[in-house]
N, C-alpha and C positions, 0 to 999 in steps of 0.2 A: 504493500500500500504506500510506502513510504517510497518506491519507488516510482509509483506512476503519480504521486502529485509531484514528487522533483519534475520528473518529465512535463506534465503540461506547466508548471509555473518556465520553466525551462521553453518551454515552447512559446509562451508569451513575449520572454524574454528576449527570444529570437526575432520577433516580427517588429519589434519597438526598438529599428536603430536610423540612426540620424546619417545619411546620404550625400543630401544636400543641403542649399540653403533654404531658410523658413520661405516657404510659398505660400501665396496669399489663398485665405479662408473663400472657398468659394462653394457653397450650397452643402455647408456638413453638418454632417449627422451628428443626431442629439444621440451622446453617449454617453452610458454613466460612468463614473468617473473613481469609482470605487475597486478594492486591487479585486475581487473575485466571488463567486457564490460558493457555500460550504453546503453541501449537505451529511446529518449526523441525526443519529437516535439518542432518546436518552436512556435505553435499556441494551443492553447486548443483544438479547434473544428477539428484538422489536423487528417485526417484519419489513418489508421496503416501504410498507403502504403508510408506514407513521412514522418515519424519517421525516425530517423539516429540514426546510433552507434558510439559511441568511447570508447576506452579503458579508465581506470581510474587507476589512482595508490592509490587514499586512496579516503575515503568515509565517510563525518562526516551528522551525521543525527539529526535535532532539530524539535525536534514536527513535522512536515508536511514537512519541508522542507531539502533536502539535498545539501551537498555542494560536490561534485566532482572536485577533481584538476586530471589536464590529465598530463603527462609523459614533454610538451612542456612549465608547471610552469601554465598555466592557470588554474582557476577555472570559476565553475558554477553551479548556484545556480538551482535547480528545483523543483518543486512541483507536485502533480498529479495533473490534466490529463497528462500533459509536458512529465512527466518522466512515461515511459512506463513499464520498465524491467530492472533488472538488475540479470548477471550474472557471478557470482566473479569465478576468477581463485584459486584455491585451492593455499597454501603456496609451491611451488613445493621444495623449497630448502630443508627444513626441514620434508618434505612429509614421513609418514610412513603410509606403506597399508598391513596389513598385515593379519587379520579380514575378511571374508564377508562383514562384518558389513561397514569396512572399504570401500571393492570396491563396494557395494552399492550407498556408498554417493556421490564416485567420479561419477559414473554412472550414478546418477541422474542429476547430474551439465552434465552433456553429453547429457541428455535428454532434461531437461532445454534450454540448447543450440541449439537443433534441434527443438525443441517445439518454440524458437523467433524467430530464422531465415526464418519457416514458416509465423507466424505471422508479423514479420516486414522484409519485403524485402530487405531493403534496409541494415539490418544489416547481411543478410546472408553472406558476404565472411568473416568476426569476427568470425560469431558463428560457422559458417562451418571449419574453422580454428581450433577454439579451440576444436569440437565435435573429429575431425580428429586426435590432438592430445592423448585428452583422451581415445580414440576407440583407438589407439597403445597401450597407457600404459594398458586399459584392454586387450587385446588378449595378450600379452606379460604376462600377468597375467594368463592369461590361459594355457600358453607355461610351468605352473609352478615354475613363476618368483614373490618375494616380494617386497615391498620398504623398505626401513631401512633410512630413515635419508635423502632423496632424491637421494640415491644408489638402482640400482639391485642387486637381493641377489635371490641365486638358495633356494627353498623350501628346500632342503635336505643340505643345509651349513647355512642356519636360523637354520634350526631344531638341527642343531648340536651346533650352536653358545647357541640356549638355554639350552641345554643339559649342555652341557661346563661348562655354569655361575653356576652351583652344587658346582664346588669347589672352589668357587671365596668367601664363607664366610662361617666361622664356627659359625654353630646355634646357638650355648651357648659354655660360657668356662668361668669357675669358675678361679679366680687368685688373691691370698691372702685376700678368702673369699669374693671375691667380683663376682658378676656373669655381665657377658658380653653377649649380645645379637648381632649374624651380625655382627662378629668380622671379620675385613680383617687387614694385615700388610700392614701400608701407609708408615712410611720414619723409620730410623735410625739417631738418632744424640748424639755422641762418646756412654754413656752405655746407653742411653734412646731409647725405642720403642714407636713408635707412634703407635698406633692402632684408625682404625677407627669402631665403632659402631653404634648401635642403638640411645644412647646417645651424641650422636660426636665424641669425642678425647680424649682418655687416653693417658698421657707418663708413661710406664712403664719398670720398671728394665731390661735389656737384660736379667742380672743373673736368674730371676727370670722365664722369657719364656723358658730359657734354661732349669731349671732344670722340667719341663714340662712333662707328662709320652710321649712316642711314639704316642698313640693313640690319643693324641692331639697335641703335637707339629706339628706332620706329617700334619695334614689338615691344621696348623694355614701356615704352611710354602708353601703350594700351593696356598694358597690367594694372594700370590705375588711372586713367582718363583725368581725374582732379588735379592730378600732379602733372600733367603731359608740358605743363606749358613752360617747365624746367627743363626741359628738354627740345625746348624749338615747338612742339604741335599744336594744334590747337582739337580736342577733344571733340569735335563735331568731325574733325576730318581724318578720324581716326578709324573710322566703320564703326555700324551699331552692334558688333560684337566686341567692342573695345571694354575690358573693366567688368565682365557679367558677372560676375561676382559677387563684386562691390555693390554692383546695382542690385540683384538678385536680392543681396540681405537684406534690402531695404523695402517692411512693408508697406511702411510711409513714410514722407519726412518729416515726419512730426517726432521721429523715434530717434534714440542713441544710437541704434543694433550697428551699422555702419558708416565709418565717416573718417577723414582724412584730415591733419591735422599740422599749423607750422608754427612754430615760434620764434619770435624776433622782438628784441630788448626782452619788456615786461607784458607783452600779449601775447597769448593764443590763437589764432585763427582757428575754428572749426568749419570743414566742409564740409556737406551731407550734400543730396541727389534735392537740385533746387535750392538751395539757402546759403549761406555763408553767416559764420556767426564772430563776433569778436571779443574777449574775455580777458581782463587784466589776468594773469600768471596765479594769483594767487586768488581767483572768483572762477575759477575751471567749474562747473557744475559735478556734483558727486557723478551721477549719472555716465557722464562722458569720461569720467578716473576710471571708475568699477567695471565700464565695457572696452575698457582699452588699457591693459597692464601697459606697455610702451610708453602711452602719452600721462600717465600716474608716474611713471619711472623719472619721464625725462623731467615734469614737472615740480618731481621729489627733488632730482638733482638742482632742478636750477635754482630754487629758495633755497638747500642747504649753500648754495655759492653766495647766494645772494646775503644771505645772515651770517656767513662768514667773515664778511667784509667790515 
């Protein structure tokens, strides 16, 4: 027993991994948001017909026995025979389905749930609940619909968003004999470039990306469209696959999630998709710290210079 609930929590587990970037919420399903349904007897010898359900929100299991706490701060302890079935609600928040492989798993958690509601009676309006659920999200899957991140996402604007991420990093790029692997442009600070790679974090010479041939500058400068104009380009004439990324994170600009950043004397600039923003060094918005360790880092550094003096 202990082994077939690792398995389908384990199979949950499996179907709730993050791909790509947050896509925008488009006609989703109302899902509950709870980790799972238990169903348990409270007699050992209790037939299947008077087993009962309840939801569970987490689920710790020691040798034989598990401990279930339900959404109202109780827990309870069970052991088999007691504990009959359990069937976990996949992570919906963070849900990406985008695989067969992917809507298989959800599928089977569907099947699972129509498979106990037979069996145990009494949890049928749970599992019929959650089956009903999950049968939308697959036929809507059929309609030619993916998840991304707990978002609907049309097959042909997925397919384009991966296409897209092509020019969101340049494969190799040699720079004063040193070779760069997955090279994209992260921030600006006065002559220093930040580049992120393979290896984390270069600061390197602006002068030096500048003097760049075309045939590389040109791609480094699509990796981040905000910043292109460090580089000679100007960001319209870059192609609309320039930066997909960057843009992708963003599911509006009213948000942190993504955004580009320079510092010069005692300001901040912040760039987001539409706005520019400008912040004395030491008024950065928590929000913009806590989604960006980099622009926390450099702005740690430059007040400890700054009170140094």
């Amino acid at each position: 027993m202990k082994s077939h609930i690792s398995k389908l929590l384990h199979r949950a587990a499996l179907i709730a991994t993050a791909l790509l970037a947050a896509a925008p919420l488009c006609d989703a399903a109302t899902i509950p948001s709870k980790g799972g349904i238990v169903v348990f007897t409270s007699n050992e010898g209790d037939s299947d017909k008077f087993a009962v359900a309840n939801e569970f929100v987490s689920v710790e299991t020691f040798g034989m026995t598990s401990t279930f706490k339900f959404a109202n701060g109780q827990s309870r302890q069970m052991q088999p025979p007691n504990l009959r079935a359990v069937v976990p609600y996949p992570d919906y928040a963070a849900l990406t389905l985008v695989t067969e492989a992917d809507w298989d798993a959800l599928e089977k958690i569907a099947q699972d749930a129509d498979a106990a509601a037979q069996k145990y009676p009494k949890s049928a309006t749970l599992m019929q609940g959650l089956k009903a659920t999950l049968t939308t999200a697959l036929q809507k899957h059929q309609q030619g619909y993916v998840v991304i991140n707990g978002g609907w996402l049309s097959k042909e604007d997925y397919a384009k968003k991966v296409t897209d991420t092509k020019a969101d990093y340049v494969a190799q790029m040699v720079l004063s004999g040193k070779m760069y692997k997955n090279v994209r442009l992260s921030a600006v600070n006065g002559d220093l470039v930040k580049l992120m790679h393979d290896g984390g974090f270069a600061n390197v010479p602006l002068a030096d990306l500048q003097k760049l041939p075309d045939e590389t500058r040109k791609p480094l400068a699509k990796t981040n469209p905000r910043l292109a104009s460090i580089l000679g380009y100007k960001a319209a004439d870059l192609g609309s696959s320039a930066g997909s990324v960057a843009a992708a994170n963003v599911a509006s600009a009213g948000t942190y999630s993504t955004f580009s950043y320079t510092i010069a004397g005692e300001q901040v600039t912040i760039t987001r998709v539409g706005t520019t923003e400008t912040y004395a060094i030491d008024k950065v918005p928590a929000g913009y710290l806590s989604n960006n360790p980099e622009l926390a880092q450099a702005v740690k550094d430059h007040l400890a210079k700054k009170n140094a003096k």
